[in-house]
N, CA, C and O atoms as a GROMACS GRO file, in nm:
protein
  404
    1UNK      N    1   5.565   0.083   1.665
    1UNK     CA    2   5.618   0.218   1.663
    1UNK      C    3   5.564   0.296   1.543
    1UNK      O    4   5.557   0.419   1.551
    2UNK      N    5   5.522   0.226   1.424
    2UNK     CA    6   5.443   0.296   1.315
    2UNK      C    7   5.364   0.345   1.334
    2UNK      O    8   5.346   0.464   1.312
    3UNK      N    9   5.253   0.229   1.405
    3UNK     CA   10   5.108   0.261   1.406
    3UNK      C   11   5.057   0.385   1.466
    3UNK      O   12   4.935   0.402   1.459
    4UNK      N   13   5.137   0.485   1.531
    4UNK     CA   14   5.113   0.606   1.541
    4UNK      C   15   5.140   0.737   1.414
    4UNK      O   16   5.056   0.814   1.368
    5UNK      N   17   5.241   0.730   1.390
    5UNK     CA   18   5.262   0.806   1.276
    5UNK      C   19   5.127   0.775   1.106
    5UNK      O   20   5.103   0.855   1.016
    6UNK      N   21   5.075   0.645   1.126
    6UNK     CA   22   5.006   0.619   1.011
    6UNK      C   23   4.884   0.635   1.106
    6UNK      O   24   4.790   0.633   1.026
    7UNK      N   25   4.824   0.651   1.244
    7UNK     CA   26   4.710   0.667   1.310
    7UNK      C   27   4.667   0.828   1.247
    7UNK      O   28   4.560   0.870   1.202
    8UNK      N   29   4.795   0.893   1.265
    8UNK     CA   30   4.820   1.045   1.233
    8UNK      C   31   4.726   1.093   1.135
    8UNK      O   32   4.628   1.166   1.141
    9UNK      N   33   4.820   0.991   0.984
    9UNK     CA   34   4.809   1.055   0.851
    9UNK      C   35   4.646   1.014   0.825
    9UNK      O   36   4.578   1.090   0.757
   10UNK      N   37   4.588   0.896   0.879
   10UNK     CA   38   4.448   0.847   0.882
   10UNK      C   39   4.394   0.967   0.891
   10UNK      O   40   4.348   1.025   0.793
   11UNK      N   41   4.393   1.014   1.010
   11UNK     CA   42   4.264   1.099   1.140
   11UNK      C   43   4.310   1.230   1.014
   11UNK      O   44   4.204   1.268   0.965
   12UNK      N   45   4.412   1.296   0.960
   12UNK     CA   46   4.429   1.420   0.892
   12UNK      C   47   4.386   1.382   0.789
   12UNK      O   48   4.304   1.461   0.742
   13UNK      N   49   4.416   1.246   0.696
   13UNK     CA   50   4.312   1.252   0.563
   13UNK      C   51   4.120   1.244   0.605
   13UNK      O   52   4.021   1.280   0.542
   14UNK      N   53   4.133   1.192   0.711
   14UNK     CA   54   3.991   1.202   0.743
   14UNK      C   55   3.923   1.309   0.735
   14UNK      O   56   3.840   1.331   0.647
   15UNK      N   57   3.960   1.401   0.846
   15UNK     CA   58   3.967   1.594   0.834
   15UNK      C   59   3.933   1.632   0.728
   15UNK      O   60   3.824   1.677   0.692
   16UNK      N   61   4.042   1.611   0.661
   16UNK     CA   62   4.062   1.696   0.552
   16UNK      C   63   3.971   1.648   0.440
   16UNK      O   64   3.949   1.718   0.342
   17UNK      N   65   3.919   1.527   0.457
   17UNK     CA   66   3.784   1.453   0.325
   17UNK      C   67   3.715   1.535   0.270
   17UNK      O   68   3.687   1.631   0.342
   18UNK      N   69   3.680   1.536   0.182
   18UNK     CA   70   3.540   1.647   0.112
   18UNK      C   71   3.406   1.515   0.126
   18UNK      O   72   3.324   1.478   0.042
   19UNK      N   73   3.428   1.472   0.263
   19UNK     CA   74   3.284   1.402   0.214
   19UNK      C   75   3.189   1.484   0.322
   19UNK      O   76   3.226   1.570   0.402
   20UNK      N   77   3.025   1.421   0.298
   20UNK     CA   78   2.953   1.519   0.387
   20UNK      C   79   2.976   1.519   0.521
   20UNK      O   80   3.047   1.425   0.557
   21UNK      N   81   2.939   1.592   0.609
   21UNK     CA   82   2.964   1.637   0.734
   21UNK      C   83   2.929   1.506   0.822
   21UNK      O   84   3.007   1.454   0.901
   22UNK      N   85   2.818   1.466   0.798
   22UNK     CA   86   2.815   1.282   0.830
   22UNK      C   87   2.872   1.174   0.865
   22UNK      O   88   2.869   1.100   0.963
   23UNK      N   89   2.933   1.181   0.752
   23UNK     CA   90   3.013   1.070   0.736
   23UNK      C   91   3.142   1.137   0.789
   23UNK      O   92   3.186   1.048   0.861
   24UNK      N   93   3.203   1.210   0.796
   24UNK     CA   94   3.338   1.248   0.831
   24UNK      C   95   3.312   1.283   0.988
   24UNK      O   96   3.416   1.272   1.053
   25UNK      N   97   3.218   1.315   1.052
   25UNK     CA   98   3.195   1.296   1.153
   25UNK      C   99   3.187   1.116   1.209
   25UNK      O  100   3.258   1.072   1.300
   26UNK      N  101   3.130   1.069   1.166
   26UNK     CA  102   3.109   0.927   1.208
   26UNK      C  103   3.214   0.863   1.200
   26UNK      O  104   3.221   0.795   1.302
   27UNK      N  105   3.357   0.835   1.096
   27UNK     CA  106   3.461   0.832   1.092
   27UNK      C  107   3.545   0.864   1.199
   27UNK      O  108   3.590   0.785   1.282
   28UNK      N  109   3.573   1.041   1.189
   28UNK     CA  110   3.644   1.066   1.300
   28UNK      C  111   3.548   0.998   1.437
   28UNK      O  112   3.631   0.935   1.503
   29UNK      N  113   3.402   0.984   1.509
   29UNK     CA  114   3.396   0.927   1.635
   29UNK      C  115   3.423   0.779   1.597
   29UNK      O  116   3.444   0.710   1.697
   30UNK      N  117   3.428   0.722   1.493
   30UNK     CA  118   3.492   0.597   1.525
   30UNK      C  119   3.650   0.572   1.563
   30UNK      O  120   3.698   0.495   1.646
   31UNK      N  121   3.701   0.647   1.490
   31UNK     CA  122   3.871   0.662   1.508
   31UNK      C  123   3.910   0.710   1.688
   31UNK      O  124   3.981   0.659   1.775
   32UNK      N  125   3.848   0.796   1.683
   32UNK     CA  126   3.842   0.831   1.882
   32UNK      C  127   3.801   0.686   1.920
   32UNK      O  128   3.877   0.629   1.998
   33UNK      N  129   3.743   0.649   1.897
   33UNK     CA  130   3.653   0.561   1.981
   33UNK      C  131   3.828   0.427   2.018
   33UNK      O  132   3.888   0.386   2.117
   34UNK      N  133   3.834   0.415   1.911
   34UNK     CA  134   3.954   0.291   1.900
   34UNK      C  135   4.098   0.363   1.987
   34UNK      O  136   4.157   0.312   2.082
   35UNK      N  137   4.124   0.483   1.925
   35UNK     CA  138   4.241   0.549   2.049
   35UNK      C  139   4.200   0.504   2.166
   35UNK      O  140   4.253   0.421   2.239
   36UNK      N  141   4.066   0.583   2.182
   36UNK     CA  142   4.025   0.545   2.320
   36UNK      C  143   4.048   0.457   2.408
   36UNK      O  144   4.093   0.471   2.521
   37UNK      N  145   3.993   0.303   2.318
   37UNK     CA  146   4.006   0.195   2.388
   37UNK      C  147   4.117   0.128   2.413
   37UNK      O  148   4.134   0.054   2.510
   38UNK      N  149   4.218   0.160   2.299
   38UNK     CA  150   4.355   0.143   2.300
   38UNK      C  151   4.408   0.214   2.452
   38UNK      O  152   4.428   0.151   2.555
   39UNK      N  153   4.421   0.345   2.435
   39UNK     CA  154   4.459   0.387   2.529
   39UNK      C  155   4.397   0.346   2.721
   39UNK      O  156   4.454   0.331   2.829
   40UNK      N  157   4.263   0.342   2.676
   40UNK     CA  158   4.204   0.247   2.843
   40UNK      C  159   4.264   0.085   2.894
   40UNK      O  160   4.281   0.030   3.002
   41UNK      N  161   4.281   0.052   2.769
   41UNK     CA  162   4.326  -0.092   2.769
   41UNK      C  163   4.507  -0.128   2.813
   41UNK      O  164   4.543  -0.226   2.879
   42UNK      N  165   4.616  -0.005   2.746
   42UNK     CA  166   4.715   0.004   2.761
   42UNK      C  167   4.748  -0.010   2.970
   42UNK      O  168   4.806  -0.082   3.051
   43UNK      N  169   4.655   0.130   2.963
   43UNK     CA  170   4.679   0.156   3.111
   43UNK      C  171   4.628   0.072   3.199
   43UNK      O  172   4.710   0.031   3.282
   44UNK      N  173   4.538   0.039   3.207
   44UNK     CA  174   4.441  -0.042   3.263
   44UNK      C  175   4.474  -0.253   3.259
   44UNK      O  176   4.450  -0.342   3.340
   45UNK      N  177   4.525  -0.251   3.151
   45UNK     CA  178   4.599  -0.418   3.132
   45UNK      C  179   4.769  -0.470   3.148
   45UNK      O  180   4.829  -0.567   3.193
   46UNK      N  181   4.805  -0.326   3.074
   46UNK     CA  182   4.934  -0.354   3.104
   46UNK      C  183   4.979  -0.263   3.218
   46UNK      O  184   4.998  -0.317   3.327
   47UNK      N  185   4.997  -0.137   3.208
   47UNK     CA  186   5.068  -0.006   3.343
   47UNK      C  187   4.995  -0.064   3.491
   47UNK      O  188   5.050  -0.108   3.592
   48UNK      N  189   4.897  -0.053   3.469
   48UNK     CA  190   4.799  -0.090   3.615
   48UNK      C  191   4.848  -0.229   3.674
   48UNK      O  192   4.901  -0.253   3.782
   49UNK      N  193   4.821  -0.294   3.593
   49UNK     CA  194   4.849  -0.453   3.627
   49UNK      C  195   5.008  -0.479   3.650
   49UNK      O  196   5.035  -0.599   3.649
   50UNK      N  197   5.062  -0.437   3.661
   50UNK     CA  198   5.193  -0.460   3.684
   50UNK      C  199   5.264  -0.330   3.818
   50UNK      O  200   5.368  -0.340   3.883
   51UNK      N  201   5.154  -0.213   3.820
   51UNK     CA  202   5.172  -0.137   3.996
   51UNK      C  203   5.094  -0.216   4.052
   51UNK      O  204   5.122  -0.221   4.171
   52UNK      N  205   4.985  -0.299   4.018
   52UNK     CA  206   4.914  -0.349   4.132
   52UNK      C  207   4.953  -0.508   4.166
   52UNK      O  208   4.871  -0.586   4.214
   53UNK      N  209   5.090  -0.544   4.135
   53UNK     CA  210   5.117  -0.710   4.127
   53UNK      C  211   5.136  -0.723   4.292
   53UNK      O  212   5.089  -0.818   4.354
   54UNK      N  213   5.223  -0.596   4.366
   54UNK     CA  214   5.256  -0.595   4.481
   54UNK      C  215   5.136  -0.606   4.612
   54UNK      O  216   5.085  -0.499   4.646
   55UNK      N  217   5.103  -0.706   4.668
   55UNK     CA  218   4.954  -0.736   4.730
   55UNK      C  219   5.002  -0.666   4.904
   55UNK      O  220   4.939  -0.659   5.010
   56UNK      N  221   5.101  -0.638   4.876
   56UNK     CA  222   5.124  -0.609   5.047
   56UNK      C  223   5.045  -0.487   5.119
   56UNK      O  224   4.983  -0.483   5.226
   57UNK      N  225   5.072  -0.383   5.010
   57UNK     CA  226   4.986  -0.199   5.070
   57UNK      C  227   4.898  -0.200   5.003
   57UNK      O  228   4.909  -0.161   4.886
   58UNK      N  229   4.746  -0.259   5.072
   58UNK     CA  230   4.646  -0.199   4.933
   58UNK      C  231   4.588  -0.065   5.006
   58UNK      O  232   4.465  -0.062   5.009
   59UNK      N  233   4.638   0.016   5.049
   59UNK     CA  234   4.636   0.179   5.054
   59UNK      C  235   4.692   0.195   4.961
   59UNK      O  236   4.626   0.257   4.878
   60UNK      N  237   4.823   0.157   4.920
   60UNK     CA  238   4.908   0.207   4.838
   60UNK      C  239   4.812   0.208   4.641
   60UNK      O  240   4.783   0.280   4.545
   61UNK      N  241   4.804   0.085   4.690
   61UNK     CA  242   4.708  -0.018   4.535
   61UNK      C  243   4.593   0.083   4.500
   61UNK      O  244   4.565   0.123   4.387
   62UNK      N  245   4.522   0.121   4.638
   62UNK     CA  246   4.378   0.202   4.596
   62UNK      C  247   4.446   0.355   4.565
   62UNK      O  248   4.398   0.397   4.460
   63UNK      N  249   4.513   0.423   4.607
   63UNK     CA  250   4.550   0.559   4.597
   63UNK      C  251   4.626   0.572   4.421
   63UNK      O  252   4.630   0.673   4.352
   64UNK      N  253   4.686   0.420   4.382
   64UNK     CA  254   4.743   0.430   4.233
   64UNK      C  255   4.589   0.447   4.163
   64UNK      O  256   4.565   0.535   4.080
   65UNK      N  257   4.507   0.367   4.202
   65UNK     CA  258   4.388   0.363   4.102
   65UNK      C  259   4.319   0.443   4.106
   65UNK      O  260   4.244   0.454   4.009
   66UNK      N  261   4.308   0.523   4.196
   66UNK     CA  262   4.263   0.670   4.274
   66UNK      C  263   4.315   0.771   4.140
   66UNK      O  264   4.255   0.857   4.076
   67UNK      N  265   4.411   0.736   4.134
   67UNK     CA  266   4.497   0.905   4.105
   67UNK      C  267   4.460   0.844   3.925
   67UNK      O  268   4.419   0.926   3.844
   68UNK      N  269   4.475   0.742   3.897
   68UNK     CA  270   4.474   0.727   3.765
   68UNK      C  271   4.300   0.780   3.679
   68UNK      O  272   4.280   0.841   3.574
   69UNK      N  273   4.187   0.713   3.801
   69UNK     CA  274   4.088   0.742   3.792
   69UNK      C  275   4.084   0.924   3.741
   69UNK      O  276   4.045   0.980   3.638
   70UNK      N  277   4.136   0.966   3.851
   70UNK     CA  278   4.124   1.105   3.879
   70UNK      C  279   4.197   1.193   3.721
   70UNK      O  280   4.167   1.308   3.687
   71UNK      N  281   4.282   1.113   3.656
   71UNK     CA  282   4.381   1.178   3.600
   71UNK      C  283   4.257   1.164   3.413
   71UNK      O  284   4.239   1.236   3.315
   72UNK      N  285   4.212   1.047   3.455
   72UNK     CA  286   4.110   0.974   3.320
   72UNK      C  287   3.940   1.121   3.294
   72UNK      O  288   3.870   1.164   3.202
   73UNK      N  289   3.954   1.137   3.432
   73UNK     CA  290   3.824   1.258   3.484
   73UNK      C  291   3.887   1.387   3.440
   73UNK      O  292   3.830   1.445   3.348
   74UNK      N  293   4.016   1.451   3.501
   74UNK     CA  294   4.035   1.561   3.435
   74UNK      C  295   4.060   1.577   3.260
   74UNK      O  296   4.014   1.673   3.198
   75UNK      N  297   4.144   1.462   3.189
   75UNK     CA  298   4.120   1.481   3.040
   75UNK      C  299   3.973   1.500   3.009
   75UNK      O  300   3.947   1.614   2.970
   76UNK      N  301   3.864   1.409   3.018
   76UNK     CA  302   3.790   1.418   3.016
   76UNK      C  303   3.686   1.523   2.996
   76UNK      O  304   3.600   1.538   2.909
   77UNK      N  305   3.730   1.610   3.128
   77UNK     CA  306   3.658   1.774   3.150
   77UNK      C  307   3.753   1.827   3.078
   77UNK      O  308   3.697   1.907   3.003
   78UNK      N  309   3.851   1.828   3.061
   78UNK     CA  310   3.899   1.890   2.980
   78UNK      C  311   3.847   1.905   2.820
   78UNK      O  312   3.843   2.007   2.752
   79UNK      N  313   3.811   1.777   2.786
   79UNK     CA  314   3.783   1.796   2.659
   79UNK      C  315   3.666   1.829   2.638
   79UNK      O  316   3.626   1.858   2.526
   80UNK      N  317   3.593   1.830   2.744
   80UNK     CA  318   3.419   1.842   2.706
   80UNK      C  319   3.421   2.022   2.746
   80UNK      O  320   3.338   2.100   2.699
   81UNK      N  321   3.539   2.067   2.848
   81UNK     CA  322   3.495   2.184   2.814
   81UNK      C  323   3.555   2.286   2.717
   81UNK      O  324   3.507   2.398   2.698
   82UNK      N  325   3.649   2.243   2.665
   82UNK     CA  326   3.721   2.271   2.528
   82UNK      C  327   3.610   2.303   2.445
   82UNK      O  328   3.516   2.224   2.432
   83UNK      N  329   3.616   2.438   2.374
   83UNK     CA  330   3.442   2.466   2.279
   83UNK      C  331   3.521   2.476   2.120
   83UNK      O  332   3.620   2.534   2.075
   84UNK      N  333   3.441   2.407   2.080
   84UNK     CA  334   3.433   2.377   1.908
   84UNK      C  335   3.621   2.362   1.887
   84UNK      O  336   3.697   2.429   1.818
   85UNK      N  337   3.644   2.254   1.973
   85UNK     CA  338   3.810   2.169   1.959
   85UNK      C  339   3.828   2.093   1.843
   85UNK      O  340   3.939   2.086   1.790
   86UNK      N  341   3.716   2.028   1.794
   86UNK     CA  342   3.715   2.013   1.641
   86UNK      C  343   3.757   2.064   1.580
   86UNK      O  344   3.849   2.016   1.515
   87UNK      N  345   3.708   2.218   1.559
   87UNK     CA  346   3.719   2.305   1.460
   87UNK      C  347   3.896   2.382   1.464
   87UNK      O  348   3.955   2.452   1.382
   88UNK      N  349   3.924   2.341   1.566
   88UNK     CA  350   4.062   2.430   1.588
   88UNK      C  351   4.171   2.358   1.519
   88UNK      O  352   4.261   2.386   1.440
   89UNK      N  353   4.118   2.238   1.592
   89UNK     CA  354   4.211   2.090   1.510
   89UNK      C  355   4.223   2.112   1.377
   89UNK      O  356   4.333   2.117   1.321
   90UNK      N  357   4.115   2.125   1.319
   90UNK     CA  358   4.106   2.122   1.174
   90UNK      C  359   4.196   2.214   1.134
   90UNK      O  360   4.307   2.184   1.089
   91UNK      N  361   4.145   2.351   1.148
   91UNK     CA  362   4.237   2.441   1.144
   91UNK      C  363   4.365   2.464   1.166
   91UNK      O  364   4.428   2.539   1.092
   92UNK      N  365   4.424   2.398   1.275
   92UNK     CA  366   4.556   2.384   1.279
   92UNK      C  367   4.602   2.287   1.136
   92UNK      O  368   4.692   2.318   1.057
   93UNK      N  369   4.510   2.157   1.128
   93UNK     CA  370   4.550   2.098   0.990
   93UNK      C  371   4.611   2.099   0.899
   93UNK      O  372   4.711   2.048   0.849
   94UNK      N  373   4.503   2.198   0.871
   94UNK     CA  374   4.483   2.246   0.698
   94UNK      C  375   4.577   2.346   0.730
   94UNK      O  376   4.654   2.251   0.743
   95UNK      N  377   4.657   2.458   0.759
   95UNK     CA  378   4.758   2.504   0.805
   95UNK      C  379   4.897   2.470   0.780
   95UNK      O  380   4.988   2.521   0.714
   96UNK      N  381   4.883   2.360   0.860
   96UNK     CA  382   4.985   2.268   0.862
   96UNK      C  383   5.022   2.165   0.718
   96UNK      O  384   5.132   2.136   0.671
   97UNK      N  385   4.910   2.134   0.680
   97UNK     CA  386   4.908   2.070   0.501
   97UNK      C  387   4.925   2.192   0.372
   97UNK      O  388   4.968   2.162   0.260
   98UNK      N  389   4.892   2.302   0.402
   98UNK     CA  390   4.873   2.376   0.317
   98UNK      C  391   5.038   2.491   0.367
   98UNK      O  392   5.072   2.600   0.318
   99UNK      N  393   5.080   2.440   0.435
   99UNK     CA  394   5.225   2.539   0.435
   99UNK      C  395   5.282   2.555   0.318
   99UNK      O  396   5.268   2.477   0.224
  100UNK      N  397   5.336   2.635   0.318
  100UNK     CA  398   5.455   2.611   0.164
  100UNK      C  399   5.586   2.757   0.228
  100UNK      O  400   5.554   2.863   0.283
  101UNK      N  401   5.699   2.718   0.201
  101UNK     CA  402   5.787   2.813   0.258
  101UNK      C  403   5.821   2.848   0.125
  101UNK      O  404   5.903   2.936   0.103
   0.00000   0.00000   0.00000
């Protein structure tokens, strides 16, 4: 239940680094990269594997993996057509770190 809240403060000290554009790039695609797989692995080992235990409807079996497929494709386009989503992120960030009431 931590490991999200400290995934958080990681990926925002990352952002927020003064190191070169490089390296804080290569960082943050490594940090995606591990959500990523986390998240493919969650659905895919545990959620999946446990709708597909039932062997009786495999209409039923192919239309779950169907829709999940389908659901993995729209984030996807979504994010690739999202323009300079980096930069917004950031911005929301530093925003968000730099509040003061």
């Amino acid at each position: 239940a931590m490991m999200s809240p400290i995934g958080v403060v990681i990926g925002i000290g990352v952002s927020l680094s003064h190191t070169d554009g490089l390296s804080r790039e290569t960082a943050t695609g490594v940090l995606q990269a591990i959500a990523t797989g986390t998240f493919l692995f969650v659905t895919f080992m545990e959620i999946l594997a446990n709708e597909l235990k039932n062997r009786s409807d495999t209409d039923i079996q192919m239309l779950k993996v169907l829709l999940a497929v389908i659901g993995f494709v729209i984030v996807a386009v979504t994010k690739l057509a999202s323009e300079d989503d980096h930069a917004k992120g950031l911005k929301a960030c530093t925003m968000l770190v730099s509040f003061q009431p």
